[in-house]
PDB file of N, CA, C, O and CB in Angstrom:
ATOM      1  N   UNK A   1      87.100 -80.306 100.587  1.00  0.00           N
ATOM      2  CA  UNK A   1      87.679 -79.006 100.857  1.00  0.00           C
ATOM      3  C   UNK A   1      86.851 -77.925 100.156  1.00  0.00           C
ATOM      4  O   UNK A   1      86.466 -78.075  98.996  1.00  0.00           O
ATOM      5  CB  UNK A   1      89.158 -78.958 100.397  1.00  0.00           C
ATOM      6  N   UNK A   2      86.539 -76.645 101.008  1.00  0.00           N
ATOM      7  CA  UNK A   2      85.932 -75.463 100.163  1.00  0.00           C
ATOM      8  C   UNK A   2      87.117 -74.592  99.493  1.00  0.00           C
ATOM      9  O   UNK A   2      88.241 -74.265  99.871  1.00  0.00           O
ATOM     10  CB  UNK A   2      84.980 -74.441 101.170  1.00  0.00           C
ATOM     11  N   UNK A   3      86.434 -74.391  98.450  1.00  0.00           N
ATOM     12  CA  UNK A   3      87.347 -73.355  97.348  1.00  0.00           C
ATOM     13  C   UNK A   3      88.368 -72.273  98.500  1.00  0.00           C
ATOM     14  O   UNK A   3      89.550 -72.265  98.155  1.00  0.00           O
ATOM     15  CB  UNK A   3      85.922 -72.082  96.140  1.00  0.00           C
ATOM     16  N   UNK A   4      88.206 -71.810  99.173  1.00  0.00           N
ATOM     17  CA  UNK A   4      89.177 -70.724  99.794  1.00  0.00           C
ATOM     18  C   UNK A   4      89.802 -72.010 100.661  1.00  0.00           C
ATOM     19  O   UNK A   4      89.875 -71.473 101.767  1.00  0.00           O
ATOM     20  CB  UNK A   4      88.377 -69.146 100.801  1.00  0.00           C
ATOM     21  N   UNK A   5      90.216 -73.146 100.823  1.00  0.00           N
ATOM     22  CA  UNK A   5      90.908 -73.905 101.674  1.00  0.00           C
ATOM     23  C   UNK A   5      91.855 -74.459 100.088  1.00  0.00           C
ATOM     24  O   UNK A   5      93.079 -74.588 100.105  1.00  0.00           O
ATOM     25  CB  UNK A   5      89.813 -75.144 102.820  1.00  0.00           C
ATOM     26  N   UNK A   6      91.249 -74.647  99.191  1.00  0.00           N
ATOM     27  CA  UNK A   6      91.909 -74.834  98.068  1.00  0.00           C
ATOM     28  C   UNK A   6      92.984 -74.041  97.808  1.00  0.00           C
ATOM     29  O   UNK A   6      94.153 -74.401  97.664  1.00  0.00           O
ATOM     30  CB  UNK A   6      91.156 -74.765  97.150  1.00  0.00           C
ATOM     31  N   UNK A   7      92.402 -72.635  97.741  1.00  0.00           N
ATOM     32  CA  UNK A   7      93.371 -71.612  97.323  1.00  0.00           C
ATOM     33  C   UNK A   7      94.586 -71.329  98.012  1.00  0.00           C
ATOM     34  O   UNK A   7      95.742 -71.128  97.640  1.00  0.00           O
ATOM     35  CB  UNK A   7      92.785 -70.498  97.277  1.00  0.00           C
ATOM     36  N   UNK A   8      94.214 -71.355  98.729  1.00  0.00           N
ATOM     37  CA  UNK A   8      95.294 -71.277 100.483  1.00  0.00           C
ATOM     38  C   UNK A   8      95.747 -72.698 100.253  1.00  0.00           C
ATOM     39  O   UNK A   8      96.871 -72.448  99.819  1.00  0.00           O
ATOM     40  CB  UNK A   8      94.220 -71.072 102.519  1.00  0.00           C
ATOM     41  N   UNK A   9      95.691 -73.545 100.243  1.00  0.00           N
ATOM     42  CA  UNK A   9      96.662 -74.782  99.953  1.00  0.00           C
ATOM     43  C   UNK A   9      97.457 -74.821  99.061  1.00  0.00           C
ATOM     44  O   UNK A   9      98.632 -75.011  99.375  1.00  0.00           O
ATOM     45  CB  UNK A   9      96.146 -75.833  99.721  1.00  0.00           C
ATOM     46  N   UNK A  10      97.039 -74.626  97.375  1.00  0.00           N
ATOM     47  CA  UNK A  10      98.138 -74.126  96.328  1.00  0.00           C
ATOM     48  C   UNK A  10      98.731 -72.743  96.934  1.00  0.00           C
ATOM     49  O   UNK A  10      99.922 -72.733  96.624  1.00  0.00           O
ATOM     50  CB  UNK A  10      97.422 -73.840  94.693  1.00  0.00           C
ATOM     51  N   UNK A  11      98.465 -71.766  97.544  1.00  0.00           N
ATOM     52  CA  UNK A  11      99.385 -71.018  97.454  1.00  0.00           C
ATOM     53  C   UNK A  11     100.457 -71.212  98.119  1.00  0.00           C
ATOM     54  O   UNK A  11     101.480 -70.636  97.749  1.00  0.00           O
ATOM     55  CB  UNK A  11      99.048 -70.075  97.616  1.00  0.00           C
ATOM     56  N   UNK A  12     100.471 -71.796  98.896  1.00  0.00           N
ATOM     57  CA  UNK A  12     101.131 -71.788 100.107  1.00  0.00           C
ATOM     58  C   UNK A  12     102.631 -72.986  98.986  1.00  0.00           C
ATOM     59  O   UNK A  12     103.825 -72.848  98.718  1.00  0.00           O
ATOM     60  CB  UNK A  12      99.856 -72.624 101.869  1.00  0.00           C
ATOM     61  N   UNK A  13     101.520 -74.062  98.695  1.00  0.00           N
ATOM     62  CA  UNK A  13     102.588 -75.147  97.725  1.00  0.00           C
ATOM     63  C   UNK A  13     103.419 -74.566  97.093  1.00  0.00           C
ATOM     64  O   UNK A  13     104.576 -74.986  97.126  1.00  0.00           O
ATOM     65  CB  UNK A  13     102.017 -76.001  96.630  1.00  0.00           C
ATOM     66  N   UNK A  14     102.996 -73.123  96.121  1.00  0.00           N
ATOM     67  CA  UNK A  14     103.723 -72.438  95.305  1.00  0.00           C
ATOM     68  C   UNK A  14     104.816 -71.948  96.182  1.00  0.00           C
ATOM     69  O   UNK A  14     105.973 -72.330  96.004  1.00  0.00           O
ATOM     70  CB  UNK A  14     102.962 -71.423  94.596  1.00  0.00           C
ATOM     71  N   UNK A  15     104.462 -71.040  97.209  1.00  0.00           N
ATOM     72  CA  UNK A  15     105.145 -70.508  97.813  1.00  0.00           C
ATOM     73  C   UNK A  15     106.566 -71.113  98.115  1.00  0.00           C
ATOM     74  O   UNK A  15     107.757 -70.879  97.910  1.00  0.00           O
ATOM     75  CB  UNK A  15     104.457 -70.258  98.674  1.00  0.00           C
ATOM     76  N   UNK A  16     105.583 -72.201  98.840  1.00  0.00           N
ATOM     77  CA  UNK A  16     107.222 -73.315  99.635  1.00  0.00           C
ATOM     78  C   UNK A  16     108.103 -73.521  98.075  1.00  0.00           C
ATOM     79  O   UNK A  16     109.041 -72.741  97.913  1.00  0.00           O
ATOM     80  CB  UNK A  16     106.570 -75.734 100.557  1.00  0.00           C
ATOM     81  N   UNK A  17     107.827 -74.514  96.976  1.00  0.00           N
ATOM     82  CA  UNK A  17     108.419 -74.506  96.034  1.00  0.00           C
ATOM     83  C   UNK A  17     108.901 -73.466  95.375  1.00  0.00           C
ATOM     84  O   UNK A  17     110.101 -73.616  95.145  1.00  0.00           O
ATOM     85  CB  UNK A  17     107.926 -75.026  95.498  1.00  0.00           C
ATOM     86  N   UNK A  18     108.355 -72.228  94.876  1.00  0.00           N
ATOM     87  CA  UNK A  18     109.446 -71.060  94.391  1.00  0.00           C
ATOM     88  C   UNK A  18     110.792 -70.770  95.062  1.00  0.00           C
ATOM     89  O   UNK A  18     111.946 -70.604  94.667  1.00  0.00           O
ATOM     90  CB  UNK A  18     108.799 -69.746  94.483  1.00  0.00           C
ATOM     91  N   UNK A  19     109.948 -70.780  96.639  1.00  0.00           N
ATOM     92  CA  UNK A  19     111.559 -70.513  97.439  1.00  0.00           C
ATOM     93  C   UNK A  19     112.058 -71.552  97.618  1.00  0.00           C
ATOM     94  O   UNK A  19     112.440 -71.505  98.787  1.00  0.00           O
ATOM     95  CB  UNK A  19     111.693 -69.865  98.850  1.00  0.00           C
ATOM     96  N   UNK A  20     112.443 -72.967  97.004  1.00  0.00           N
ATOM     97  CA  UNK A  20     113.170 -74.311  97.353  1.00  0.00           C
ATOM     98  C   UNK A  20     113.580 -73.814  95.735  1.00  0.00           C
ATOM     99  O   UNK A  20     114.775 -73.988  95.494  1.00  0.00           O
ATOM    100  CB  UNK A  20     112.195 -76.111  97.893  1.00  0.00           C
ATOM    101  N   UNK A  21     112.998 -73.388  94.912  1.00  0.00           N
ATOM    102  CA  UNK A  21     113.816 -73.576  93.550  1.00  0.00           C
ATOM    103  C   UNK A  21     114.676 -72.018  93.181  1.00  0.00           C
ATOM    104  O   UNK A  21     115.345 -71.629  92.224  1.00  0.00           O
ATOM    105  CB  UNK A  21     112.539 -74.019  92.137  1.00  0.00           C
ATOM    106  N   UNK A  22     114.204 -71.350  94.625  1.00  0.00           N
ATOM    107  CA  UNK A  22     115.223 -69.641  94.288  1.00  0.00           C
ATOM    108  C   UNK A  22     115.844 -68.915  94.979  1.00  0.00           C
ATOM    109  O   UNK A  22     116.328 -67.791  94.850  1.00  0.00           O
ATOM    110  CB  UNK A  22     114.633 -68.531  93.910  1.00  0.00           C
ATOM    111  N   UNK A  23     115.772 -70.089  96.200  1.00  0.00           N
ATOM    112  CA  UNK A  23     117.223 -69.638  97.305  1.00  0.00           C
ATOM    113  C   UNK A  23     118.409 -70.186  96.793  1.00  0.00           C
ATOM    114  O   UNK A  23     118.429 -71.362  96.429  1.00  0.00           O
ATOM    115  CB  UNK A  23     117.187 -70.283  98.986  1.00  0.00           C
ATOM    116  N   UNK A  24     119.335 -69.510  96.728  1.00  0.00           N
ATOM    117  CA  UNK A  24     120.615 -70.426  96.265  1.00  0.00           C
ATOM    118  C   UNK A  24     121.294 -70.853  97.619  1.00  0.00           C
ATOM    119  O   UNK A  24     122.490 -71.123  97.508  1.00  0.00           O
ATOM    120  CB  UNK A  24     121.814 -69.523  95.225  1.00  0.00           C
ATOM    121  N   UNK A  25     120.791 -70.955  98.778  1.00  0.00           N
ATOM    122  CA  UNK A  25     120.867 -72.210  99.580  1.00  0.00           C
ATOM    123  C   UNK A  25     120.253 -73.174  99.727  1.00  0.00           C
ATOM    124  O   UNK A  25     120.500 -73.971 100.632  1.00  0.00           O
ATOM    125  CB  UNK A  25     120.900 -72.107 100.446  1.00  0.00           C
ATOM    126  N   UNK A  26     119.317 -73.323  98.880  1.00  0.00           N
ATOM    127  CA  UNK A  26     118.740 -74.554  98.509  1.00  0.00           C
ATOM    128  C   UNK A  26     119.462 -75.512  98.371  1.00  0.00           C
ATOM    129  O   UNK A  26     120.654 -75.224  98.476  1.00  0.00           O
ATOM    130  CB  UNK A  26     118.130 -74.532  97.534  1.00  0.00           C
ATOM    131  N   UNK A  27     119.180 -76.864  98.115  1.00  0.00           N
ATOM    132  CA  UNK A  27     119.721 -77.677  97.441  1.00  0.00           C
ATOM    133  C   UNK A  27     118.917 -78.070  95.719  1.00  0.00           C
ATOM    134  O   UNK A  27     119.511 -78.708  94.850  1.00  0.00           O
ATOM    135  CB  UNK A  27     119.801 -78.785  98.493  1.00  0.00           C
ATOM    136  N   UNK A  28     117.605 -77.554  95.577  1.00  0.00           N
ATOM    137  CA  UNK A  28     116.758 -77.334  94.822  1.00  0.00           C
ATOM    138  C   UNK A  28     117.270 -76.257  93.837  1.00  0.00           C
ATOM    139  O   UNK A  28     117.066 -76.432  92.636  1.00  0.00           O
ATOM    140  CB  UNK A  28     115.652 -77.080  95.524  1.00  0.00           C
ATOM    141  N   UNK A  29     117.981 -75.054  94.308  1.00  0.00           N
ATOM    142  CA  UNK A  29     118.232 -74.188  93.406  1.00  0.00           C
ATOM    143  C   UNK A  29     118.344 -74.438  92.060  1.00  0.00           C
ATOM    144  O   UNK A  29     118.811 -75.438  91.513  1.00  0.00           O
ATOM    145  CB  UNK A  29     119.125 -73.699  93.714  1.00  0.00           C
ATOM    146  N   UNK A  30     117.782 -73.246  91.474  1.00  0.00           N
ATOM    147  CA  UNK A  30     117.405 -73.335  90.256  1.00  0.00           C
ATOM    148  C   UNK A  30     117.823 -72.053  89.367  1.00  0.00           C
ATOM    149  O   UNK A  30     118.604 -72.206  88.428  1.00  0.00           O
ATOM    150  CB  UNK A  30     116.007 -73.588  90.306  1.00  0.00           C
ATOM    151  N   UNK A  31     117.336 -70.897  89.655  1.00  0.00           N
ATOM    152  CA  UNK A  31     117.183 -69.772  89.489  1.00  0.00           C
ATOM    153  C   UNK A  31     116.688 -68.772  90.858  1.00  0.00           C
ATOM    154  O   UNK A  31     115.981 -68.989  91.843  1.00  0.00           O
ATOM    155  CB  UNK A  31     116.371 -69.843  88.419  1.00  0.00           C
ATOM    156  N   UNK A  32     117.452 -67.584  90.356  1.00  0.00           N
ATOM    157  CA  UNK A  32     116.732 -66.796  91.685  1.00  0.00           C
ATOM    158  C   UNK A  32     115.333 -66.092  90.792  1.00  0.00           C
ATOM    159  O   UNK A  32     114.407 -65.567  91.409  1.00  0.00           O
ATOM    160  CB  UNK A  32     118.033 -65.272  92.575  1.00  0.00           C
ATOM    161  N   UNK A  33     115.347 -66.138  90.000  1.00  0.00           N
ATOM    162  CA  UNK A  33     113.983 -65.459  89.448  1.00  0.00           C
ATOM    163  C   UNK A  33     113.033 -66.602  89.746  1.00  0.00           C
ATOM    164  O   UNK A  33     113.096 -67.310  88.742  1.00  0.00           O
ATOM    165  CB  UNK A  33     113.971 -64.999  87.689  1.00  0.00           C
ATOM    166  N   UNK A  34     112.685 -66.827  90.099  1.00  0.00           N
ATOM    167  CA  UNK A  34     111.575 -67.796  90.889  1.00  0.00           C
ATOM    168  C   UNK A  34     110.968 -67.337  92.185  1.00  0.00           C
ATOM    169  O   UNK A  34     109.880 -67.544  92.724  1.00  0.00           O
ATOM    170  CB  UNK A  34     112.217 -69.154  91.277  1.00  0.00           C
ATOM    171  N   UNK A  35     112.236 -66.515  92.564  1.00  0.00           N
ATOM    172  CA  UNK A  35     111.654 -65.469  93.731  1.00  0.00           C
ATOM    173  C   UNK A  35     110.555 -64.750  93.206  1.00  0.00           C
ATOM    174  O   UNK A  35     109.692 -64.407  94.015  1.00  0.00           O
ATOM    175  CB  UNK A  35     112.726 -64.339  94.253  1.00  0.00           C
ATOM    176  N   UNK A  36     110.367 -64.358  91.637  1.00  0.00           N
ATOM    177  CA  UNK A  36     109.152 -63.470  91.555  1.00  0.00           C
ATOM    178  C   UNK A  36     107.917 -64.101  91.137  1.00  0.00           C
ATOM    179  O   UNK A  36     106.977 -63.614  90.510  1.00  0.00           O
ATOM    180  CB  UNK A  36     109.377 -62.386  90.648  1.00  0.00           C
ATOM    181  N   UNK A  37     108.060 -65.105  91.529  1.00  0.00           N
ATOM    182  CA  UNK A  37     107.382 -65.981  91.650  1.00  0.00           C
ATOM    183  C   UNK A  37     106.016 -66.102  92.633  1.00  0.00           C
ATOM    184  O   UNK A  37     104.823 -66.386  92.528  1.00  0.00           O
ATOM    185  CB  UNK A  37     108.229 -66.706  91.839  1.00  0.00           C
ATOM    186  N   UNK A  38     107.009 -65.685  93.678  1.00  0.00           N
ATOM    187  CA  UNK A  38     106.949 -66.274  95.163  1.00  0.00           C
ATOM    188  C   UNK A  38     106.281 -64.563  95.760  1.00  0.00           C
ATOM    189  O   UNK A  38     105.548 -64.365  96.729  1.00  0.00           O
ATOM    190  CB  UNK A  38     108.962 -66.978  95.974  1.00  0.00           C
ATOM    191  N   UNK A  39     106.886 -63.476  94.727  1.00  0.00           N
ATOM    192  CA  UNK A  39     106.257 -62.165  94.923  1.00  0.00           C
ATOM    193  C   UNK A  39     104.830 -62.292  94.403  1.00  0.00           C
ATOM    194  O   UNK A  39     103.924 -62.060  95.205  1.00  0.00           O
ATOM    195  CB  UNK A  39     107.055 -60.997  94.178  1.00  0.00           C
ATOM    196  N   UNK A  40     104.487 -62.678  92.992  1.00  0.00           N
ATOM    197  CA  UNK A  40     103.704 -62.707  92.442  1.00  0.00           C
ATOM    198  C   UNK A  40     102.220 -63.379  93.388  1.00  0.00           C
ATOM    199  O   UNK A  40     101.083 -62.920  93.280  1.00  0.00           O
ATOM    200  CB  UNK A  40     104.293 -63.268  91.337  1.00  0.00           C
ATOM    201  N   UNK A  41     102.604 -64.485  94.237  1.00  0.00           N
ATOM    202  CA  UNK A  41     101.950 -65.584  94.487  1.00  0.00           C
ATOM    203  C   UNK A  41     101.328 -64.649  95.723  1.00  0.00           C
ATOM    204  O   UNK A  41     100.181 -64.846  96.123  1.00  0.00           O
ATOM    205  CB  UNK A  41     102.843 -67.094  94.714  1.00  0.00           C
ATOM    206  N   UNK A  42     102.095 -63.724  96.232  1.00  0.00           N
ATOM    207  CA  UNK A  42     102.319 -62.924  97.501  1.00  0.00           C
ATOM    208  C   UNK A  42     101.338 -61.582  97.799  1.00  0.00           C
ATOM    209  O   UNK A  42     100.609 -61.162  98.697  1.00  0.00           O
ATOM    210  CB  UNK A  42     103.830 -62.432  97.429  1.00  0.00           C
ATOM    211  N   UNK A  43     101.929 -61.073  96.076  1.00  0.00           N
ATOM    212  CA  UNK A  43     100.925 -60.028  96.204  1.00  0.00           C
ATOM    213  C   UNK A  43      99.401 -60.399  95.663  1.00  0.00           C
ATOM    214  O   UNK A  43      98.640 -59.434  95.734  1.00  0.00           O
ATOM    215  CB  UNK A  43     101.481 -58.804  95.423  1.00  0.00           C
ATOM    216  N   UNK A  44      98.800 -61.640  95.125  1.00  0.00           N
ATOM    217  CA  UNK A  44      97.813 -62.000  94.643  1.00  0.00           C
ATOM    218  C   UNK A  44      96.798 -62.033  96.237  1.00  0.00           C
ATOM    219  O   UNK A  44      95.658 -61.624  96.456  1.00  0.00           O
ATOM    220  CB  UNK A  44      98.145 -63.389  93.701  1.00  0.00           C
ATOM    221  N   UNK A  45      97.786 -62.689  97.111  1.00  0.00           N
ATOM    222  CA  UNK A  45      96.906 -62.945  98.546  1.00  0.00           C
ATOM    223  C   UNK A  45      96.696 -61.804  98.937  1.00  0.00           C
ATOM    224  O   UNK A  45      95.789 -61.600  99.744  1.00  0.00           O
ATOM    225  CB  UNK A  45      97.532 -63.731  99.765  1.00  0.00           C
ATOM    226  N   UNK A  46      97.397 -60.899  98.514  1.00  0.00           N
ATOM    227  CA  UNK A  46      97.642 -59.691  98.957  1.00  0.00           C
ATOM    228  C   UNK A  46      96.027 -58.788  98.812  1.00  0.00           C
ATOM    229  O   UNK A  46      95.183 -58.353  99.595  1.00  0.00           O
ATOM    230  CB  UNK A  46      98.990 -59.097  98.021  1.00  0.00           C
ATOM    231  N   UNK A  47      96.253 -58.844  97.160  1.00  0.00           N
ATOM    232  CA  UNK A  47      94.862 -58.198  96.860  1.00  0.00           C
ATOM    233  C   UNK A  47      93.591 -59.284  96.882  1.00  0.00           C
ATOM    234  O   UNK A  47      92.519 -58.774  96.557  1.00  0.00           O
ATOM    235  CB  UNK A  47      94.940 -57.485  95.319  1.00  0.00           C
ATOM    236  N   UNK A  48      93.564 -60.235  97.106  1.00  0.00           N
ATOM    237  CA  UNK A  48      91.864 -61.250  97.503  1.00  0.00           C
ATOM    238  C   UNK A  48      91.650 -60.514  98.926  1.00  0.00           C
ATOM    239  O   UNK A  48      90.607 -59.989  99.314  1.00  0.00           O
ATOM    240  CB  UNK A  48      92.027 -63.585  97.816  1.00  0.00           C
ATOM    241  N   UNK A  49      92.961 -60.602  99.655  1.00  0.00           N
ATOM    242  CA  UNK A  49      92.465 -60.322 101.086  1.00  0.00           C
ATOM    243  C   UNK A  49      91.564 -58.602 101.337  1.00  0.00           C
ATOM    244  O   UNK A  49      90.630 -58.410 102.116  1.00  0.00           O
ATOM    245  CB  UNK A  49      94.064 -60.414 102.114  1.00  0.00           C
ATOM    246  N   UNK A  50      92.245 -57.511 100.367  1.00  0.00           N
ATOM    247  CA  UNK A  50      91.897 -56.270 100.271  1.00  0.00           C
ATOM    248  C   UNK A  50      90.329 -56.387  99.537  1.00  0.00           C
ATOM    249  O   UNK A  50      89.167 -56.312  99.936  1.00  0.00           O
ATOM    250  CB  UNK A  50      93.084 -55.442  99.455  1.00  0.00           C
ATOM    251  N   UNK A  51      90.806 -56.543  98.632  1.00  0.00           N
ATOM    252  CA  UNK A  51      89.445 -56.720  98.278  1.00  0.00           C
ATOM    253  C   UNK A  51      88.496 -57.559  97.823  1.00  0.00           C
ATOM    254  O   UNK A  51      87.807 -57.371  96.820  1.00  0.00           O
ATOM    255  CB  UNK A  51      89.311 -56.203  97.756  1.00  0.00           C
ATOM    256  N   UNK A  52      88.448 -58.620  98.659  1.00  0.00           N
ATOM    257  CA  UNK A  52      87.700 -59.600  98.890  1.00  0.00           C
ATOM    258  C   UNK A  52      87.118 -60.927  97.832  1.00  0.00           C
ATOM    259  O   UNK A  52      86.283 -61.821  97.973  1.00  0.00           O
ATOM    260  CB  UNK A  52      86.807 -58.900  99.347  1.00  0.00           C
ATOM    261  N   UNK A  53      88.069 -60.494  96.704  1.00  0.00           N
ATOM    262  CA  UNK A  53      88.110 -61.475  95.217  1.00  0.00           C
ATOM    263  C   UNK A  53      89.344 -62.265  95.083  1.00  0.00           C
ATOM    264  O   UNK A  53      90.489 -61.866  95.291  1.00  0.00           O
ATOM    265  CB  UNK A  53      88.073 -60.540  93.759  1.00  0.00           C
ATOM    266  N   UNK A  54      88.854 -63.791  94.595  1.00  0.00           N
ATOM    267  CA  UNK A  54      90.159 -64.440  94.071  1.00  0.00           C
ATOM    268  C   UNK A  54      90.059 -64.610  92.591  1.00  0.00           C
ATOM    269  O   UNK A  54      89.004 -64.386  91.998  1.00  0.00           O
ATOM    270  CB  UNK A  54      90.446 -65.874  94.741  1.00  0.00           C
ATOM    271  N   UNK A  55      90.904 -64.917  92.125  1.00  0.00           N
ATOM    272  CA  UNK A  55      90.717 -65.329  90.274  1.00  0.00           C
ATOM    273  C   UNK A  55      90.450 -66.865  90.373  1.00  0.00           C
ATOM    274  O   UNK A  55      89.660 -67.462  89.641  1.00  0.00           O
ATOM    275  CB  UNK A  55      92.437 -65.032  89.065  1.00  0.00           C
ATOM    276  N   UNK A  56      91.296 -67.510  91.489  1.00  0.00           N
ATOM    277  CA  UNK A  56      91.138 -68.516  91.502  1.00  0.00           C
ATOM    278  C   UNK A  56      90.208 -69.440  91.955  1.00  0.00           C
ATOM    279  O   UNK A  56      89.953 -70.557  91.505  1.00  0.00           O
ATOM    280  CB  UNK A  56      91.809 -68.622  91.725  1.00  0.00           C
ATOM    281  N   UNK A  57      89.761 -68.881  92.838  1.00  0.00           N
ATOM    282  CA  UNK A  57      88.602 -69.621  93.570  1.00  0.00           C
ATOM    283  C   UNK A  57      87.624 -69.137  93.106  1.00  0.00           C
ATOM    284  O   UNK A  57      86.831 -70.010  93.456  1.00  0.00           O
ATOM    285  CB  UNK A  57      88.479 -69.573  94.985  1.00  0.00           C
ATOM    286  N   UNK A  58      86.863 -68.220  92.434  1.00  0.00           N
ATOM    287  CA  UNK A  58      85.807 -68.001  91.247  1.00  0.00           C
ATOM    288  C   UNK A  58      85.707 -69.329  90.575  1.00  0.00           C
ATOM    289  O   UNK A  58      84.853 -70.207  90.697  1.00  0.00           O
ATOM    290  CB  UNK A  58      86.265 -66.814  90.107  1.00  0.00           C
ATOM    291  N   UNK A  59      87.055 -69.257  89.647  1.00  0.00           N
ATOM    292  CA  UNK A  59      87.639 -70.798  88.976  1.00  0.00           C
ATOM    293  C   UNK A  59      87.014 -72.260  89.190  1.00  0.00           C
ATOM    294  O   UNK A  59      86.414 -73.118  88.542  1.00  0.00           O
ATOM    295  CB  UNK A  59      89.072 -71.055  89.539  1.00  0.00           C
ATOM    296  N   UNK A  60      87.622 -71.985  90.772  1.00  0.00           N
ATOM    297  CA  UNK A  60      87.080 -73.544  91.522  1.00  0.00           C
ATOM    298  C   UNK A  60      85.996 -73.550  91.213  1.00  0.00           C
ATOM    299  O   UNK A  60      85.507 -74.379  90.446  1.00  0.00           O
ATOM    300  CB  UNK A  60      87.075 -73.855  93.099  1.00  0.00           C
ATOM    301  N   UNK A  61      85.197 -72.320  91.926  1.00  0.00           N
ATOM    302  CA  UNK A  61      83.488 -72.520  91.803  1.00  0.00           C
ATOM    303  C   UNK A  61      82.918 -73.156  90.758  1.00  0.00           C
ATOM    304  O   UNK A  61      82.266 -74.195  90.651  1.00  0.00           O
ATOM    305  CB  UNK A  61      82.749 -71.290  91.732  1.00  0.00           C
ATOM    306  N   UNK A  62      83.373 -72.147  89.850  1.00  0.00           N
ATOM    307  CA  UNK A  62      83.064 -72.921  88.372  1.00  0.00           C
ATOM    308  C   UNK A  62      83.095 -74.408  88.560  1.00  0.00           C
ATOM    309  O   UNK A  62      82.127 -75.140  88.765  1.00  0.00           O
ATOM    310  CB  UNK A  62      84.238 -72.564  87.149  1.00  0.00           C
ATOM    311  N   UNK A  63      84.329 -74.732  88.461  1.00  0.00           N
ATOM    312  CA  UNK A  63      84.640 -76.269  88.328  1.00  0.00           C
ATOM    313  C   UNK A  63      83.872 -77.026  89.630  1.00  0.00           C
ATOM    314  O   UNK A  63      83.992 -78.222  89.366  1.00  0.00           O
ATOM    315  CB  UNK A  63      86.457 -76.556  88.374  1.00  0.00           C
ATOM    316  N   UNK A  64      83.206 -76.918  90.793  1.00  0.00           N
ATOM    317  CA  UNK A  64      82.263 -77.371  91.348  1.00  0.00           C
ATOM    318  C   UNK A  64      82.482 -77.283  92.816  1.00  0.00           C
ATOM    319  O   UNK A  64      81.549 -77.554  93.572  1.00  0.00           O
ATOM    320  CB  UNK A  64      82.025 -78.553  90.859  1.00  0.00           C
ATOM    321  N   UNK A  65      83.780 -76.884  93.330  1.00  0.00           N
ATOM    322  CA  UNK A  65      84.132 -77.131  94.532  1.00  0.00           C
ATOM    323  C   UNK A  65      83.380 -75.989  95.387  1.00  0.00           C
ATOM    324  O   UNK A  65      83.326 -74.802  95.065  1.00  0.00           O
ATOM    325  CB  UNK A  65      85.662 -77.186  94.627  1.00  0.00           C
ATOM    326  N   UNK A  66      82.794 -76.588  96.569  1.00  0.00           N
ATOM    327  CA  UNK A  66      82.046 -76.131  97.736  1.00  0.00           C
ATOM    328  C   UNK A  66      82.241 -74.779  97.915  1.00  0.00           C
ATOM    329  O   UNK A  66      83.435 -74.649  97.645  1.00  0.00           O
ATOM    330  CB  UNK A  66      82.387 -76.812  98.943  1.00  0.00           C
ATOM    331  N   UNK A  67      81.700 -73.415  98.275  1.00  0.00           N
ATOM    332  CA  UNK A  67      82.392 -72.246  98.447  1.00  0.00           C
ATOM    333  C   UNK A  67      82.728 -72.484 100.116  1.00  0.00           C
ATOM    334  O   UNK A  67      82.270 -73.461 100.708  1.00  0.00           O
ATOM    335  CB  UNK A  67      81.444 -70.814  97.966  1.00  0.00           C
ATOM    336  N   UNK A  68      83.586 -71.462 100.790  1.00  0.00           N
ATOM    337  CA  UNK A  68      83.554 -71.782 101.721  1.00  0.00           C
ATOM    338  C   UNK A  68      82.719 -70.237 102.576  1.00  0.00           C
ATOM    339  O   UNK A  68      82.391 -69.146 102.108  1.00  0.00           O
ATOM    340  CB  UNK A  68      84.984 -72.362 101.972  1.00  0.00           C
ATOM    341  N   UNK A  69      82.644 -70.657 103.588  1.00  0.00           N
ATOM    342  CA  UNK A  69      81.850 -69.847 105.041  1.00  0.00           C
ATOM    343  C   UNK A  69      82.777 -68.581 105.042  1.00  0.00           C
ATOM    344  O   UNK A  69      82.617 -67.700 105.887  1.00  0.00           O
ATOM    345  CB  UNK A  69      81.970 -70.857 106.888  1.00  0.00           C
TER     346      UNK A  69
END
């Protein structure tokens, strides 16, 4: 996998899990502050996509994973 298929895979993981642990129709429920979680995770895609940087996938690079196209 290239680093931006990485990133987009954890986020998405986060995503699904914040909202399984901060809907209180969950059966997962946990807390609803986990929703800002799920903001946090939200607005991060938010700004890579604007302006064209991740924190995380820099990261990957570092650690060795492929960049992607």
């Amino acid at each position: 996998m290239t680093s931006w298929q990485i990133v987009r895979t954890v986020a998405g993981i986060f995503i699904l899990l914040s909202l399984a642990l901060g809907s209180p129709a969950s059966p997962l429920f946990v807390s609803q502050w986990w929703l800002a979680f799920t903001a946090f995770v939200g607005l991060n895609l938010l700004q890579s996509g604007l302006t064209k940087w991740c924190m995380m996938e820099t990261i990957l690079r570092k650690l060795g994973a492929r960049q992607g196209c």
